[in-house]
Structure formats: structure tokens, C-alpha cells
mmCIF file as Biopython writes it, N, C-alpha, C and O atoms, coordinates in Angstrom:
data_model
#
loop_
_atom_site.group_PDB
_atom_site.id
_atom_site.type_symbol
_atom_site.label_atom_id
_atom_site.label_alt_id
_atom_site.label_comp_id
_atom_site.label_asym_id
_atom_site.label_entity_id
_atom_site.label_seq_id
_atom_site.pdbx_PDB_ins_code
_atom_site.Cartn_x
_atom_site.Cartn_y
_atom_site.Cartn_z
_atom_site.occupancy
_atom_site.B_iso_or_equiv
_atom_site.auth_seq_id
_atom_site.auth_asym_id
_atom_site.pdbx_PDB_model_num
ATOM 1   N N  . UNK A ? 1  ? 0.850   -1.173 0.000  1.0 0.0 1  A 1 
ATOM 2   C CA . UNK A ? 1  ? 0.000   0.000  0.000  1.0 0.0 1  A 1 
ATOM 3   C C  . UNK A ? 1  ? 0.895   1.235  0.000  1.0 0.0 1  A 1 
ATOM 4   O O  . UNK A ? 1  ? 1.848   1.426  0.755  1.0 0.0 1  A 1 
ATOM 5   N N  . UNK A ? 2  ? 0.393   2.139  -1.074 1.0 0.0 2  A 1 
ATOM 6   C CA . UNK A ? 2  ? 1.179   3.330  -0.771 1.0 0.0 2  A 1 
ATOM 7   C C  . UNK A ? 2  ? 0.948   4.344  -0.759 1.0 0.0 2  A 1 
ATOM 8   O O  . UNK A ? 2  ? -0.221  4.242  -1.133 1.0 0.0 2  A 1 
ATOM 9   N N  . UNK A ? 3  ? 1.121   5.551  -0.603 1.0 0.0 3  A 1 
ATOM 10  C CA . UNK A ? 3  ? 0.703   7.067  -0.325 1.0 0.0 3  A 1 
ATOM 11  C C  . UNK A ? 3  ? -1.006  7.350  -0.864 1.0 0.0 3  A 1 
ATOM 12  O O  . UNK A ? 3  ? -2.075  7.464  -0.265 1.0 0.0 3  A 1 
ATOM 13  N N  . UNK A ? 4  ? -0.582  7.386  -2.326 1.0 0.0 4  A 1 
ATOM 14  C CA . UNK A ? 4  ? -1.444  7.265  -2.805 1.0 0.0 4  A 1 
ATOM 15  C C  . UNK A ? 4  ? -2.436  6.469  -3.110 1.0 0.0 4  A 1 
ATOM 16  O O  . UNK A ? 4  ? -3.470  6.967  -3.556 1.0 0.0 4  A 1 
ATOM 17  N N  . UNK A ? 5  ? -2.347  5.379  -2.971 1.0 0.0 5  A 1 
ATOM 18  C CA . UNK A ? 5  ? -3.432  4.226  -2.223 1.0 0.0 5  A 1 
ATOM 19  C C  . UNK A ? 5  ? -4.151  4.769  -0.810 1.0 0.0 5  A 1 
ATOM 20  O O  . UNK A ? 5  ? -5.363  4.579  -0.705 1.0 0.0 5  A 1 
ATOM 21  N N  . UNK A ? 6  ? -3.678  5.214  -0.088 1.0 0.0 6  A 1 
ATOM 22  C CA . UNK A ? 6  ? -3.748  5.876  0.922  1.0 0.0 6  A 1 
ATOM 23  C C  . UNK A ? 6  ? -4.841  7.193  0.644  1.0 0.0 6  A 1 
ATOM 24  O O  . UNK A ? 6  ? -5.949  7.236  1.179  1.0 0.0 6  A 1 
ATOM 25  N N  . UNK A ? 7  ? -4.322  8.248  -0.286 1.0 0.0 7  A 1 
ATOM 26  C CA . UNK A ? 7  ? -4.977  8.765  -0.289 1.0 0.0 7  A 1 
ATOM 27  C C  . UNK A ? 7  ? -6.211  8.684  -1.231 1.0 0.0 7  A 1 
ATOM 28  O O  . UNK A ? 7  ? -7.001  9.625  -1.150 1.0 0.0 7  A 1 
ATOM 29  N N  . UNK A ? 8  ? -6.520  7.556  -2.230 1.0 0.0 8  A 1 
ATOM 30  C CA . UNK A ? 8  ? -7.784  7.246  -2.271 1.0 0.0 8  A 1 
ATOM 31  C C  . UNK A ? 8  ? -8.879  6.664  -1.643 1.0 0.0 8  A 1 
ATOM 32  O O  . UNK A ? 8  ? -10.028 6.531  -2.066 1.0 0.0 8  A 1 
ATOM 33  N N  . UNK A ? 9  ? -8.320  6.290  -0.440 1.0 0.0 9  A 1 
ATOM 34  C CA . UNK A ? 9  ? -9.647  5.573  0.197  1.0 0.0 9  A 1 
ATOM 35  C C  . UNK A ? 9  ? -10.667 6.808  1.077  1.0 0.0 9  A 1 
ATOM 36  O O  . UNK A ? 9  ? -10.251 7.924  1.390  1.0 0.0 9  A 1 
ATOM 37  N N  . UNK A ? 10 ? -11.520 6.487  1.250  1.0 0.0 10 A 1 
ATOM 38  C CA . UNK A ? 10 ? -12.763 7.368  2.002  1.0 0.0 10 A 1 
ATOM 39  C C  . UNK A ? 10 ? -12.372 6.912  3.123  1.0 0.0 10 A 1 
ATOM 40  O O  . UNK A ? 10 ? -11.487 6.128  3.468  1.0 0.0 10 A 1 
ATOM 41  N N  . UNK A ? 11 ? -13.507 7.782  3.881  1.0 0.0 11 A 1 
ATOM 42  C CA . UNK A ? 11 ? -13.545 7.430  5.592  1.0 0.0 11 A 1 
ATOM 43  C C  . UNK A ? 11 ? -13.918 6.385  5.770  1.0 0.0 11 A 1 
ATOM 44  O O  . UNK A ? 11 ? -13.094 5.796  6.469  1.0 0.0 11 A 1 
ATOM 45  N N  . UNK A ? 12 ? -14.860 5.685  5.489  1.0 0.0 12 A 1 
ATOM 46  C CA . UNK A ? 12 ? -15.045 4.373  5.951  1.0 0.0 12 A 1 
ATOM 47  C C  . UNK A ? 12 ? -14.460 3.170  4.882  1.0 0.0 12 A 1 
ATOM 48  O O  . UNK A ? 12 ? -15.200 2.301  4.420  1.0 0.0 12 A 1 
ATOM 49  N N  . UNK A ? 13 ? -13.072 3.270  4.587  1.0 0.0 13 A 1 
ATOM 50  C CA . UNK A ? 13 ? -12.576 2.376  4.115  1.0 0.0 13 A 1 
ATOM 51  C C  . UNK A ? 13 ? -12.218 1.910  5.215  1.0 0.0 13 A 1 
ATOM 52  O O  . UNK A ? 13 ? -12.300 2.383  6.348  1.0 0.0 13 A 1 
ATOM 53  N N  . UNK A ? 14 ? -11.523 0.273  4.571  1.0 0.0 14 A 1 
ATOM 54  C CA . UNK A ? 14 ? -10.604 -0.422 5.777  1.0 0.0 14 A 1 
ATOM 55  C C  . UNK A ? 14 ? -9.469  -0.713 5.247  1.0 0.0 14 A 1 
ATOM 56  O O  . UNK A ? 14 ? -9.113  -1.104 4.135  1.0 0.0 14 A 1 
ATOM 57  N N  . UNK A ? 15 ? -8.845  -0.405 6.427  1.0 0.0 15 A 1 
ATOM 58  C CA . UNK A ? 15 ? -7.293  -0.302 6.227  1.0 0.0 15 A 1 
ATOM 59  C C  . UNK A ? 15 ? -6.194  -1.717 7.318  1.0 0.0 15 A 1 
ATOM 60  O O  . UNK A ? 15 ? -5.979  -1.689 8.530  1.0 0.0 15 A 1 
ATOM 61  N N  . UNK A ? 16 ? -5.956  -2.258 6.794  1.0 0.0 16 A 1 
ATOM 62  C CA . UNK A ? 16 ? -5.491  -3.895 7.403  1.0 0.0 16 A 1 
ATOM 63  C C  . UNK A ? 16 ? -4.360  -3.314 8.462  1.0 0.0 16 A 1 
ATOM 64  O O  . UNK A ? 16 ? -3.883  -2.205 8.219  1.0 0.0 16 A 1 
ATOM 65  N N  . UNK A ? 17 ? -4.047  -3.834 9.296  1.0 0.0 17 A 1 
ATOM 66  C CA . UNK A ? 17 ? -2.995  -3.405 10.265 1.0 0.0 17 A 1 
ATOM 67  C C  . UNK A ? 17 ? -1.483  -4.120 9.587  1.0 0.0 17 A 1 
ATOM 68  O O  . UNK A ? 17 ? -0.512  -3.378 9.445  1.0 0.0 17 A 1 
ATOM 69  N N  . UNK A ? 18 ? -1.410  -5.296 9.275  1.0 0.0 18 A 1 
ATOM 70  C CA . UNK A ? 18 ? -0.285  -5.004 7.925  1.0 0.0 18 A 1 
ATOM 71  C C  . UNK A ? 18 ? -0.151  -4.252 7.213  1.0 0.0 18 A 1 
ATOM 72  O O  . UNK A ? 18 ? 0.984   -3.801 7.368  1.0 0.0 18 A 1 
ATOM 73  N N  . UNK A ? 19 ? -0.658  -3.760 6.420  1.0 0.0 19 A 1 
ATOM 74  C CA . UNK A ? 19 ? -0.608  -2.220 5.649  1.0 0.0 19 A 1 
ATOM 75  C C  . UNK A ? 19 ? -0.255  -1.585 6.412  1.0 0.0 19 A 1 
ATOM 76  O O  . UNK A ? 19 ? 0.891   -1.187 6.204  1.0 0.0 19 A 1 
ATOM 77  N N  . UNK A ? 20 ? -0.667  -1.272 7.225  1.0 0.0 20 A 1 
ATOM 78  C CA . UNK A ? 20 ? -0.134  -0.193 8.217  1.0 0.0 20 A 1 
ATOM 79  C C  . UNK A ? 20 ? 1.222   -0.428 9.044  1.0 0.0 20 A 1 
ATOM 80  O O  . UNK A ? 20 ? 1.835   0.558  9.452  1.0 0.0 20 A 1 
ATOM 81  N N  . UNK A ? 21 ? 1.624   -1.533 9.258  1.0 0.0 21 A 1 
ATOM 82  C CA . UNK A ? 21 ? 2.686   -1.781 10.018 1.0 0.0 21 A 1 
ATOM 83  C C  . UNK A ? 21 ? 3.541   -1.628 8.592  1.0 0.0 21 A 1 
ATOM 84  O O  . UNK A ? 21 ? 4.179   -0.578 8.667  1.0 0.0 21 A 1 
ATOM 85  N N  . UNK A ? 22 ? 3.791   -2.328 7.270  1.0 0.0 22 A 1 
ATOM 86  C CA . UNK A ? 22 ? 4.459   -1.925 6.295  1.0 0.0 22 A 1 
ATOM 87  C C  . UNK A ? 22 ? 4.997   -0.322 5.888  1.0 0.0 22 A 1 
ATOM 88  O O  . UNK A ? 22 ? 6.139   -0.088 5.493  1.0 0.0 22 A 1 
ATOM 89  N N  . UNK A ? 23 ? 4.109   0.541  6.041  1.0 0.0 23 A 1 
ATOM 90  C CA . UNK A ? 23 ? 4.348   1.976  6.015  1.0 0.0 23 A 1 
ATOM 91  C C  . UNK A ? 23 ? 4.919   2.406  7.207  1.0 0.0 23 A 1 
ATOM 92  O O  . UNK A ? 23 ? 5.608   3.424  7.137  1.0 0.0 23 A 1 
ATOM 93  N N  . UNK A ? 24 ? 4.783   1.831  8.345  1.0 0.0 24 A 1 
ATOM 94  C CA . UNK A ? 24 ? 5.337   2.272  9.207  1.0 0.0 24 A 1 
ATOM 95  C C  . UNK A ? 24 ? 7.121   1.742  9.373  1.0 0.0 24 A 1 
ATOM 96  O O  . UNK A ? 24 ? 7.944   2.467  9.932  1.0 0.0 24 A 1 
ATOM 97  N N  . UNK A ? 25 ? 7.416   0.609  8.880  1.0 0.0 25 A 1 
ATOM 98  C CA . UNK A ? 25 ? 8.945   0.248  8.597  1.0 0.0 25 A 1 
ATOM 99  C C  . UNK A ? 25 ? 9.524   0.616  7.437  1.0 0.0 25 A 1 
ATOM 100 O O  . UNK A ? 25 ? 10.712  0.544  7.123  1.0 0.0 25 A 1 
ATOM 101 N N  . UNK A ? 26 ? 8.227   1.177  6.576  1.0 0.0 26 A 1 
ATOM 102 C CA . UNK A ? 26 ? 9.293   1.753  5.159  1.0 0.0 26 A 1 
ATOM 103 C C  . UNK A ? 26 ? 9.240   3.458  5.827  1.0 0.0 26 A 1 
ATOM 104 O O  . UNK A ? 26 ? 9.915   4.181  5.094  1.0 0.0 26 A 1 
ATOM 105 N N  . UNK A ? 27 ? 8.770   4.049  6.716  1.0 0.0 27 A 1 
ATOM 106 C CA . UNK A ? 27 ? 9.046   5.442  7.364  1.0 0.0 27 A 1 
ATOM 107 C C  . UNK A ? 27 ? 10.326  5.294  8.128  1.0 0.0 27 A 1 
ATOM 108 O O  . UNK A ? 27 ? 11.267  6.046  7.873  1.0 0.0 27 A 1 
ATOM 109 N N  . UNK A ? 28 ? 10.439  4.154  9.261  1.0 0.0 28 A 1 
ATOM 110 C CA . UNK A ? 28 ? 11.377  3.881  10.298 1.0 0.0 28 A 1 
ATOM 111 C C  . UNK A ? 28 ? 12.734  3.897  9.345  1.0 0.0 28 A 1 
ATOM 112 O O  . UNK A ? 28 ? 13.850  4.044  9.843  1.0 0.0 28 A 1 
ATOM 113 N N  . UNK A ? 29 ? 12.560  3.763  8.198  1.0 0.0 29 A 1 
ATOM 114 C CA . UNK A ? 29 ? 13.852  2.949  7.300  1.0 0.0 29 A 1 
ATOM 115 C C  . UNK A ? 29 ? 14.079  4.597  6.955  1.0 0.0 29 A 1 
ATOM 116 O O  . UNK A ? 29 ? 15.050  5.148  7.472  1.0 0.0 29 A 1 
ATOM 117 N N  . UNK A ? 30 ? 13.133  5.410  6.039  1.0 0.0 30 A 1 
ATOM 118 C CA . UNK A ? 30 ? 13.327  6.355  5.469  1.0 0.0 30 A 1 
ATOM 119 C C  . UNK A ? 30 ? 14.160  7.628  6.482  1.0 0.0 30 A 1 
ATOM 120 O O  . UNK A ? 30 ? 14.975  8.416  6.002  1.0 0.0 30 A 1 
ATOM 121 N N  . UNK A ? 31 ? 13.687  7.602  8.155  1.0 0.0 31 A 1 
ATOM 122 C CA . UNK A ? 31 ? 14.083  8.415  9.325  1.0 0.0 31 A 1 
ATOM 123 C C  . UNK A ? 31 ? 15.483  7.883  9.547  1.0 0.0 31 A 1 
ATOM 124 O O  . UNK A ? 31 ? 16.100  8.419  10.467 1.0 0.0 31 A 1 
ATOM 125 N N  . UNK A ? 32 ? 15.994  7.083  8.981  1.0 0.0 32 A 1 
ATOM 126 C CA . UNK A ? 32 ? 17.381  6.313  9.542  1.0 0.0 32 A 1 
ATOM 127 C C  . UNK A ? 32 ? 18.325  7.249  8.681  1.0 0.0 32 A 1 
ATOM 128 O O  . UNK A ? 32 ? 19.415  7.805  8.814  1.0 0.0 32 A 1 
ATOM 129 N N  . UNK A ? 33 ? 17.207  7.115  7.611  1.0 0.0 33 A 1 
ATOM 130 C CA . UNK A ? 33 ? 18.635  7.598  6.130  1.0 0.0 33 A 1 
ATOM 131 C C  . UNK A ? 33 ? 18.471  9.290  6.536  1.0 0.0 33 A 1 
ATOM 132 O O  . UNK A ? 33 ? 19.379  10.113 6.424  1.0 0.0 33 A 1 
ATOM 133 N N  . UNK A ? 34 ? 17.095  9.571  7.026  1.0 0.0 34 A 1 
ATOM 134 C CA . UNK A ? 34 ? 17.593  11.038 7.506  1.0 0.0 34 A 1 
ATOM 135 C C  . UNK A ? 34 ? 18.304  11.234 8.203  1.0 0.0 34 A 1 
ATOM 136 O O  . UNK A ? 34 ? 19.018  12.204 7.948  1.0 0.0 34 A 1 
ATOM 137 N N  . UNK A ? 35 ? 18.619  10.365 9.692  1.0 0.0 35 A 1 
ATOM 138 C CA . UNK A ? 35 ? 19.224  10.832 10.552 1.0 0.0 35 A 1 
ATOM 139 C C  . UNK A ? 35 ? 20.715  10.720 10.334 1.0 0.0 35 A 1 
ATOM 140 O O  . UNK A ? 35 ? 21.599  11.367 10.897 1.0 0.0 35 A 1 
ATOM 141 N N  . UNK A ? 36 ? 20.839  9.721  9.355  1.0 0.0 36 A 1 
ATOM 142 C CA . UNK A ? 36 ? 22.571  9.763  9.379  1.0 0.0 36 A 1 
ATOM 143 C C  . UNK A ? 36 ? 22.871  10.524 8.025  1.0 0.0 36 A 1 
ATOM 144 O O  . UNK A ? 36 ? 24.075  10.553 7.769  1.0 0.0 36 A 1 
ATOM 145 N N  . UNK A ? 37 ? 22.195  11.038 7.260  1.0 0.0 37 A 1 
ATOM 146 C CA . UNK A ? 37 ? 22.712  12.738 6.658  1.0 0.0 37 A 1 
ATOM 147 C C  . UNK A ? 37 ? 22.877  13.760 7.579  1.0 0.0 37 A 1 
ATOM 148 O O  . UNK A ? 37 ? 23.815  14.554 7.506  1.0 0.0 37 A 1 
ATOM 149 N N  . UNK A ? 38 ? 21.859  13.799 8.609  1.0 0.0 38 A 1 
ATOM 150 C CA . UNK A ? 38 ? 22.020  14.815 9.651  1.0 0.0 38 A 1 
ATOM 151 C C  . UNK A ? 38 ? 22.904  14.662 11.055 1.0 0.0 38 A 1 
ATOM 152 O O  . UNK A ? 38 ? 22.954  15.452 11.997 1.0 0.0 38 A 1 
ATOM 153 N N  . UNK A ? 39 ? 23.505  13.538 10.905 1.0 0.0 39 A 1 
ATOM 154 C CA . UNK A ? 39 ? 24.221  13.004 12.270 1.0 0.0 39 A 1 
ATOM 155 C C  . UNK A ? 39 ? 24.978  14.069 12.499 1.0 0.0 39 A 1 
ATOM 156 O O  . UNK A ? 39 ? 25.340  14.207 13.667 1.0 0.0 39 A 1 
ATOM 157 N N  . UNK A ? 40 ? 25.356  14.939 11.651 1.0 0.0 40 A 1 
ATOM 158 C CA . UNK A ? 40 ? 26.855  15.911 11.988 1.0 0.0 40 A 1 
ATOM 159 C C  . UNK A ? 40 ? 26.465  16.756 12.646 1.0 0.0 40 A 1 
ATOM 160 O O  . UNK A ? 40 ? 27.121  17.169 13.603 1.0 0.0 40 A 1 
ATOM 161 N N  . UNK A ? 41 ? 25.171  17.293 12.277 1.0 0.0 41 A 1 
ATOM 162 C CA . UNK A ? 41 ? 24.584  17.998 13.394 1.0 0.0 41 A 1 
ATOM 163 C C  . UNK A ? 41 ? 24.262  17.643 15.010 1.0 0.0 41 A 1 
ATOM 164 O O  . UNK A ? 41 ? 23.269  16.969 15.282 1.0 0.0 41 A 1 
ATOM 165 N N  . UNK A ? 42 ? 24.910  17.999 15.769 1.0 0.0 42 A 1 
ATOM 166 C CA . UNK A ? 42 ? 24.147  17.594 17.456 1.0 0.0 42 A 1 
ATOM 167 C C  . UNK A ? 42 ? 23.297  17.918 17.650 1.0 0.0 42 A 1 
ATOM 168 O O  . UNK A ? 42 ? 22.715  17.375 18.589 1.0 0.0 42 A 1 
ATOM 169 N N  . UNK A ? 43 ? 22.631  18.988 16.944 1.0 0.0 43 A 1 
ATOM 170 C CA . UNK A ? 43 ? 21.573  19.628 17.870 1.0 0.0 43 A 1 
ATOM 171 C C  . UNK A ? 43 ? 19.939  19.081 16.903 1.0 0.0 43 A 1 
ATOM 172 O O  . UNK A ? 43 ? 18.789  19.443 17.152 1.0 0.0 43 A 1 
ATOM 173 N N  . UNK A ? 44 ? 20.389  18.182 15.863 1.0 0.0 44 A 1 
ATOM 174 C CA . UNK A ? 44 ? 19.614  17.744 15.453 1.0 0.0 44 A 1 
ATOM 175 C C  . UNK A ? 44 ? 19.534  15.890 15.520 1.0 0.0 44 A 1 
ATOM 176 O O  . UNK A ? 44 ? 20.432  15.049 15.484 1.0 0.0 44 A 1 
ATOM 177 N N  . UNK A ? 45 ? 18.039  15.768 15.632 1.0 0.0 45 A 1 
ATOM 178 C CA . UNK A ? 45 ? 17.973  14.494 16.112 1.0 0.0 45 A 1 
ATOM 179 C C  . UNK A ? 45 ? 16.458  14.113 16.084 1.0 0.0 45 A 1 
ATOM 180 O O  . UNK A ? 45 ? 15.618  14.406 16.935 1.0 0.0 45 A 1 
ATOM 181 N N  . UNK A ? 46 ? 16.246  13.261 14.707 1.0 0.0 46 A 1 
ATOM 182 C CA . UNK A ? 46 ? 14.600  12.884 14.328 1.0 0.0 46 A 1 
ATOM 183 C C  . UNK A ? 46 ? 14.687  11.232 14.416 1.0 0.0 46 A 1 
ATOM 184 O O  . UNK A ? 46 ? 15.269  10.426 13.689 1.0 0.0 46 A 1 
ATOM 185 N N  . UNK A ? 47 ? 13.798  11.038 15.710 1.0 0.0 47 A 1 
ATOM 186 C CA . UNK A ? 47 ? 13.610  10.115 16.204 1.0 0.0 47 A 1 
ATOM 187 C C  . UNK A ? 47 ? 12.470  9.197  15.111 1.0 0.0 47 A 1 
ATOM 188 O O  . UNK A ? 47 ? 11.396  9.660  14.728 1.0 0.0 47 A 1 
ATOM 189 N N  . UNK A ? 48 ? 13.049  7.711  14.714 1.0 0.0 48 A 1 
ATOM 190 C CA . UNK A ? 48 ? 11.863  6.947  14.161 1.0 0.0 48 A 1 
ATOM 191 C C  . UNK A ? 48 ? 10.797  6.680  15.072 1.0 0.0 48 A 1 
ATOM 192 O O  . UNK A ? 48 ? 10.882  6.951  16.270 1.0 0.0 48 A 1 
ATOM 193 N N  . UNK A ? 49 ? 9.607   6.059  14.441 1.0 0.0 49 A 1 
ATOM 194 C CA . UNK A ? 49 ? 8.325   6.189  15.300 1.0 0.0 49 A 1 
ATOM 195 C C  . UNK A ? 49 ? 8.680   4.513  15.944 1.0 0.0 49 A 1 
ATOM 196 O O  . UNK A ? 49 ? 9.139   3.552  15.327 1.0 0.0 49 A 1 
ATOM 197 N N  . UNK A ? 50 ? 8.234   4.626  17.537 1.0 0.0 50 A 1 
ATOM 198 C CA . UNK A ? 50 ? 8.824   3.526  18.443 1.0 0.0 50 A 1 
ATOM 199 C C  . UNK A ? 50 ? 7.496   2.607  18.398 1.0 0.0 50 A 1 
ATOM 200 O O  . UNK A ? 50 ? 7.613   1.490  18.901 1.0 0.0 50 A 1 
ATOM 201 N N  . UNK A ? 51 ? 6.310   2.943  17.876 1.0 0.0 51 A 1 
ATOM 202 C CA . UNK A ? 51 ? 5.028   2.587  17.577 1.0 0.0 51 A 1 
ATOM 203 C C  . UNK A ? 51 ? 4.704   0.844  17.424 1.0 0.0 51 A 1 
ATOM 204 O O  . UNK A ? 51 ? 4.990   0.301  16.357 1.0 0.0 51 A 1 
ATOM 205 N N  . UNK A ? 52 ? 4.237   0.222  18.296 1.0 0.0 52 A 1 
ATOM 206 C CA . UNK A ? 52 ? 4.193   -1.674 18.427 1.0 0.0 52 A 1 
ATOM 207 C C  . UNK A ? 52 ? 3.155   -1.787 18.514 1.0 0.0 52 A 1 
ATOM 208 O O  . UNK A ? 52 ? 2.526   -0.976 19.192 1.0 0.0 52 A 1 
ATOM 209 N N  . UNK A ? 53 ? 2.532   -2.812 17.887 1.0 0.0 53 A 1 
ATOM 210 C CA . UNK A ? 53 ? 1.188   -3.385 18.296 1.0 0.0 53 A 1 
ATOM 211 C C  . UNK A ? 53 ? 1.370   -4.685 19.217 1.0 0.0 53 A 1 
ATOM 212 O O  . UNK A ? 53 ? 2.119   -5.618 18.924 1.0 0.0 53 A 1 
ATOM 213 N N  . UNK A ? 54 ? 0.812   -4.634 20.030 1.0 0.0 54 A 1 
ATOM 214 C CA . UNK A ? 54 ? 0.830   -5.446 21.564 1.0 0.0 54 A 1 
ATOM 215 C C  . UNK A ? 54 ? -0.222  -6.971 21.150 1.0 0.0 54 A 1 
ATOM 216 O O  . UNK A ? 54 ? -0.446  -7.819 22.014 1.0 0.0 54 A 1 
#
């Protein structure tokens, strides 16, 4: 599923919690590659989402 999959569905679509956990490790992946372009900076620091389903 992707962005734009995303943004065609209505409000009462359903959205699978795989789908959702997938976007959420291709974000975690995408925040990594930010943070180590920005590592040189100290005062910057973008945390991936720590987000688990129990």
C-alpha cells in the first residue's frame, strides 16, 4: 500500500494493520537515512516512530 493508495480511500474504508505496520517500517527505514545525513549535526535528532502493536 502506498501514499497514494492511501490517499484514495474514504472514511469508511478499511485499512489492514499489515498495511499499516508496512508503512510504518518503510518510514522507520526512510528516518534512519535522515538521521545519518544529519548526524553531523548535534543539535539535530529525528527520532523513528517507536510505535508496536501489543
Amino acid at each position: 500500500m502506498t501514499r497514494e493508495d492511501v490517499e484514495k480511500l474514504d472514511k469508511n474504508a478499511t485499512v489492514y494493520i499489515n498495511d499499516l505496520l508496512e508503512l510504518l517500517e518503510v518510514y522507520n527505514k526512510y528516518m534512519e537515512k535522515v538521521n545519518q545525513i544529519y548526524s553531523s549535526f548535534k543539535e539535530v535528532k529525528i527520532v523513528p516512530s517507536t510505535s508496536s502493536i501489543i
